[in-house]
N, C-alpha and C positions, 0 to 999 in steps of 0.2 A: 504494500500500500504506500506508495509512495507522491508526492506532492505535484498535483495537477499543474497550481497555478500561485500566485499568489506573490508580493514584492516584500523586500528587507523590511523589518522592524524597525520602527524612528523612533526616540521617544513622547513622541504627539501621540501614535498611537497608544502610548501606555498611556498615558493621562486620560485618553477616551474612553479605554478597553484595562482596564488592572487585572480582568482575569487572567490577562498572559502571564502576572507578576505571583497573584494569589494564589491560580491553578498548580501551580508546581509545587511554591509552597506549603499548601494544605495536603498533598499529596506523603513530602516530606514529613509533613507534623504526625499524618494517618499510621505511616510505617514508625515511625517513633515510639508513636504510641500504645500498638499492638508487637512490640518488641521490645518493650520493659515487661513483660509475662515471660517469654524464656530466660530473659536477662535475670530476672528474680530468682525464679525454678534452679538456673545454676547456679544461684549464690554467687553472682556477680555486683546484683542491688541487693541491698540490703533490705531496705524498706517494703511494705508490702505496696503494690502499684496502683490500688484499684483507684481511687481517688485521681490520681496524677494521668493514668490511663482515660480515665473519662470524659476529662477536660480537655485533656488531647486531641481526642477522638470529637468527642462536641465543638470545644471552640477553636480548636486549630486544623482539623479535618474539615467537616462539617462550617466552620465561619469562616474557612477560608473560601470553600466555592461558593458561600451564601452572597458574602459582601462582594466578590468578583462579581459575582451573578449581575447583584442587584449594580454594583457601584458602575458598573457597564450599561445596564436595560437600564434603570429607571430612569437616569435623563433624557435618553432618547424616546421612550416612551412621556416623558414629559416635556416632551420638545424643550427640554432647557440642559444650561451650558455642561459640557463633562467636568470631572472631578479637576483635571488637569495634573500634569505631573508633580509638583511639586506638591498636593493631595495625596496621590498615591504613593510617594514614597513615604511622606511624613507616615502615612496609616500606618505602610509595608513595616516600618519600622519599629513602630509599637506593635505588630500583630506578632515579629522575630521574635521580640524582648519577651513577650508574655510566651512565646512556644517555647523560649529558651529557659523560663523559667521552671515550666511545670517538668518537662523535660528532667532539670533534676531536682524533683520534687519541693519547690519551693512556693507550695500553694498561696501562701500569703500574697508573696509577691504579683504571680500569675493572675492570681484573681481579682488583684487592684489593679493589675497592669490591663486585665479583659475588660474593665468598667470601664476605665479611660478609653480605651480601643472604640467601644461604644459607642461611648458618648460623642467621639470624635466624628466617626459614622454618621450617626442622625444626625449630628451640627452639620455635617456635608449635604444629607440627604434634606434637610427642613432648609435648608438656603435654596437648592433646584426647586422644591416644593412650592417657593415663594415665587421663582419666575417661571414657572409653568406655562406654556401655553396650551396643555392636553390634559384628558383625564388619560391615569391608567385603570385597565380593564379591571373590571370589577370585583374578580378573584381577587386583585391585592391588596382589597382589602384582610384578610389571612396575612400575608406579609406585614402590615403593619402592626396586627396582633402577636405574630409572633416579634416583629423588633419588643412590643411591650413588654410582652413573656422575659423575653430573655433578657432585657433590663431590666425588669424585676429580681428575677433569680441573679445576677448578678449583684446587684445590691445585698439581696438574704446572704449572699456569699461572703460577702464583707462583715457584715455586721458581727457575726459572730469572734472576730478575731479581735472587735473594739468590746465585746458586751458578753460576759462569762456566762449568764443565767440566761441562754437561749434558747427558746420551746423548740425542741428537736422537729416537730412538725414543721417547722420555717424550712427547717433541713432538706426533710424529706419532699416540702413543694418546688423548694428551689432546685432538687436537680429533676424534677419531672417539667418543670418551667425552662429549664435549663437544656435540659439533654433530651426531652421530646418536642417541647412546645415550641423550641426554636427551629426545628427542623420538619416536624409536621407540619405543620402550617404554611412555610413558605411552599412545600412538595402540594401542596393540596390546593391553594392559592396561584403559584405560578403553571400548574399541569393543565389546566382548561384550556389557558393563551397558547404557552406553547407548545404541550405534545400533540396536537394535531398535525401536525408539520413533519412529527416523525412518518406520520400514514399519508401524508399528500390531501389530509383535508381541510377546509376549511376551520376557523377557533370562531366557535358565539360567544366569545369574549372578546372578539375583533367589533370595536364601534368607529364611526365615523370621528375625525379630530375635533376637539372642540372643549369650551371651558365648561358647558351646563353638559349633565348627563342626559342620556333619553331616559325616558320610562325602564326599558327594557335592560337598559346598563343599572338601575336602581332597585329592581326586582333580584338579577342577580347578586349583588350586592350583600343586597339584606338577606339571600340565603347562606351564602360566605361567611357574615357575619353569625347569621344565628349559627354554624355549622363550630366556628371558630369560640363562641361563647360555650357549646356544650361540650366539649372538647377542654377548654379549660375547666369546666365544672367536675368533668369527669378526673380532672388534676386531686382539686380538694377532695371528693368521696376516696380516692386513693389513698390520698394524705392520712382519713380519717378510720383506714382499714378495711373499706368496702372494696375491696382486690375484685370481686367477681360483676358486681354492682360495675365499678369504672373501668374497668375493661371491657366487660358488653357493652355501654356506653360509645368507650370510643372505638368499638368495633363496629354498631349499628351505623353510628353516627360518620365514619369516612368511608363504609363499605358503598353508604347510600348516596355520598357525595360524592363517588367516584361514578356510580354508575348512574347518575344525573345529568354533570358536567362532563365529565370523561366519555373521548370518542372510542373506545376499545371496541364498545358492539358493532359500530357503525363502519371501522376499520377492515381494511383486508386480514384474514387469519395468518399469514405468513409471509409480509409482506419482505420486511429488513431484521436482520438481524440484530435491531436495535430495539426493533416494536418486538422484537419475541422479548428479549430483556427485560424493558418494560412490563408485558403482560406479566413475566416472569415475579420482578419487583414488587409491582404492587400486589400480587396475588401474595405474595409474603410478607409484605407489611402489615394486609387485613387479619390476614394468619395467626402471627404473631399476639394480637391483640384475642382472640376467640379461644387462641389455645389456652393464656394465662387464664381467662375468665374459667374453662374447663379444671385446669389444672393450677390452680394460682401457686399451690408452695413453690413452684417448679420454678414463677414468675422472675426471678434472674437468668435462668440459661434459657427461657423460651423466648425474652424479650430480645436477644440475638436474632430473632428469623425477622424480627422488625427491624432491628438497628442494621446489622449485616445484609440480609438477604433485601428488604425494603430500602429503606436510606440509602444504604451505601452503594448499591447497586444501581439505584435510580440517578443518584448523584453521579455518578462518573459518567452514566450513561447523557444525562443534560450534557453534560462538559462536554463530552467527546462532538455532540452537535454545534454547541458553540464552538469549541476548537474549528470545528472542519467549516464551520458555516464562517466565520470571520477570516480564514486563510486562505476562503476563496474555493473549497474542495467537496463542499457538497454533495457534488455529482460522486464521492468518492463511497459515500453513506449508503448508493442504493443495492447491493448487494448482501449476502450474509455475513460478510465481513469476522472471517472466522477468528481471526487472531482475538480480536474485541470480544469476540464470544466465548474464546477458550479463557481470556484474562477474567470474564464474569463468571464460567463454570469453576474456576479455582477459588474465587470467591465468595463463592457459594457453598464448596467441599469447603472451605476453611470456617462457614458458619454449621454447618453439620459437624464439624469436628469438636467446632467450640462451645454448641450446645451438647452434644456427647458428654461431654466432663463433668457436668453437672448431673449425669446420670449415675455416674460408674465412680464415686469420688478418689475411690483408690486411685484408679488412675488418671486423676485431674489434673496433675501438672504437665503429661505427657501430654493430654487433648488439648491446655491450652496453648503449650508451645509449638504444637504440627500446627493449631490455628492457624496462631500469627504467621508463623513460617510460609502456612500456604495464602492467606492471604496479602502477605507480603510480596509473593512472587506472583500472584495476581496481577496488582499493582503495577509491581514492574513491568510486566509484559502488555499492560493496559498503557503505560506510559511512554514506552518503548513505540507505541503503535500511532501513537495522540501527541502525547506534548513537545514534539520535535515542531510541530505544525504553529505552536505560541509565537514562534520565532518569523512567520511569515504573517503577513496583513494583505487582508483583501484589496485587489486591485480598484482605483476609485475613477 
């Protein structure tokens, strides 16, 4: 698979486009993070990882394609100005510091270092906001919930390190606000607009440009929104112990907003090997959530087939679109594109392996190290295939 088209990197286009800067980045932070588990297991860290592992994996994996994502699309979907370079590196640079933190286990640090990351973020994003010339499509409303979500749970993250007597439930909402709510939402919000595109159909999340909404941009809207408020509700009944209760919750509740706004019915069955990933994806994100509700003691090694097999897989899979759609190679996309496909079946055997360990606990530190292992060469081989193409820009 190699590069159709497409001209040298300047840095103008990083100022417009930062997922060239982020995508690799977050990449880096993902393998990081899922390789302090064998590093552990050999008594090479000392520390136990899980904490520093999740923050990795959430705000340096996962906020690294979020904010490329967004700090790329939302201006242009707002017809207003890009970040510009000196934007993106100042961010790039607090997003290092905080990976570099958690990295070796310096959560304090990390976690005031991701509020600032934040903050900086939405002060970028509420300045385009102000000179808007467009609406964005209606799903983003979701994306705004989840920026809330996750500056919330960043804050709960803090707090505890200034305030000794802190109700462990702050705890336990903040990494579900943290570590689902920030990456739900945007996947549930931004899929209506754009995975239509993966099938070659039309988004009824595509409206005409303009400052007033129609009717019809308003209707969806407020289903996004109501979607996005029981979805956090189902956060607190969790908080509160109702495991089987909040899980069926946000199992009804994104199973029926996928199959609402999501074109999957209307889609060819076998079209790219991208759209199979996808069906793939999300049919294990819903999974995920129906099994714990079944099974809830289990509810840490099952929420894997959500975070692994849903997230992470849907995630790379956007990217690789964006990659190939901004370098100009599109046309590269319509095939089964097996390498992409063998990079997402490793990481899929590395979520089988690493929900296994939680079954068999004897042998838990073996299942979680073949994990990471395999999903690390996942990765690679996912990278190998995609992010050579960050280096090229669409011809204009």
């Amino acid at each position: 698979m190699s590069d159709a088209s497409g001209r040298r990197l300047t840095s103008a286009d990083i100022g417009k486009e930062p997922f060239r800067l982020f995508f690799p980045a977050g990449v880096l932070a993902g393998m990081i993070g899922v390789s302090l588990w064998p590093l552990h297991f050999a008594n090479i860290i000392e520390l136990y990882p899980g904490q520093a592992h999740a923050r990795l994996m959430a705000f340096g994996l996962f906020g690294a394609f979020i904010v490329g994502f967004l700090g790329t699309a939302m201006p242009r979907l707002l017809s207003a100005p890009p970040l510009g370079i000196i934007n993106v590196i100042g961010l790039f640079l607090l997003y290092i510091a905080m990976v570099a933190s958690f990295a070796v286990q310096k959560l304090s640090w990390g976690d005031h270092l991701f509020l600032g990351f934040l903050l900086v973020f939405a002060g970028m994003m509420l300045a385009r906001v102000r000179h808007r010339q467009d609406t964005p499509p209606p799903g983003f409303v979701l994306v705004l919930l989840a920026l809330l979500c996750v500056l919330a749970g960043a804050v709960l993250s803090v707090v505890p390190y200034w305030k000794e007597d802190f109700d462990p439930r702050w705890i336990a909402l903040q990494r579900l606000l943290s570590y689902q709510g920030f990456v739900l939402l945007p996947i549930l919000g931004i899929g209506p607009f754009l995975l239509p595109r993966f099938f070659g159909l039309p988004s009824t999340h595509s409206f005409p440009e303009g400052l007033i909404p129609p009717a019809a941009w308003r209707k969806k809207a407020l289903l996004a929104l109501t979607v996005g408020i029981l979805i956090i509700v189902s956060f607190f009944a969790e908080v509160e112990g109702w495991f089987r209760t909040a899980h069926a919750l946000r199992f009804a509740v994104t199973a029926l907003y996928i199959l609402l706004e999501f074109p999957f019915q209307k889609a060819p069955k076998m079209n790219t090997g991208l759209g199979l990933a996808l069906r793939i994806a999300f049919g294990s994100l819903v999974a995920g959530f129906i099994l714990i509700a079944a099974f809830p003691a289990y509810r840490v090694g099952l929420l894997h087939l959500t975070l692994i097999g849903g997230f992470s897989v849907i995630t790379f899979t956007v990217a690789t679109r964006v990659v190939f759609g901004h370098s100009g190679n599109l046309q590269l996309l319509q095939g089964r594109n097996w390498g992409i496909l063998m990079a997402i079946g490793l990481m899929l055997f590395a979520m089988v392996t690493r929900i296994s360990g939680d079954f068999w606990p004897k042998t838990l530190p073996t299942h979680y190290s073949y994990g990471a292992l395999l999903w690390v060469l996942g990765v690679l081989l996912w990278s190998a295939f995609v992010l050579p193409k960050v280096l090229r820009a669409e011809e204009e």
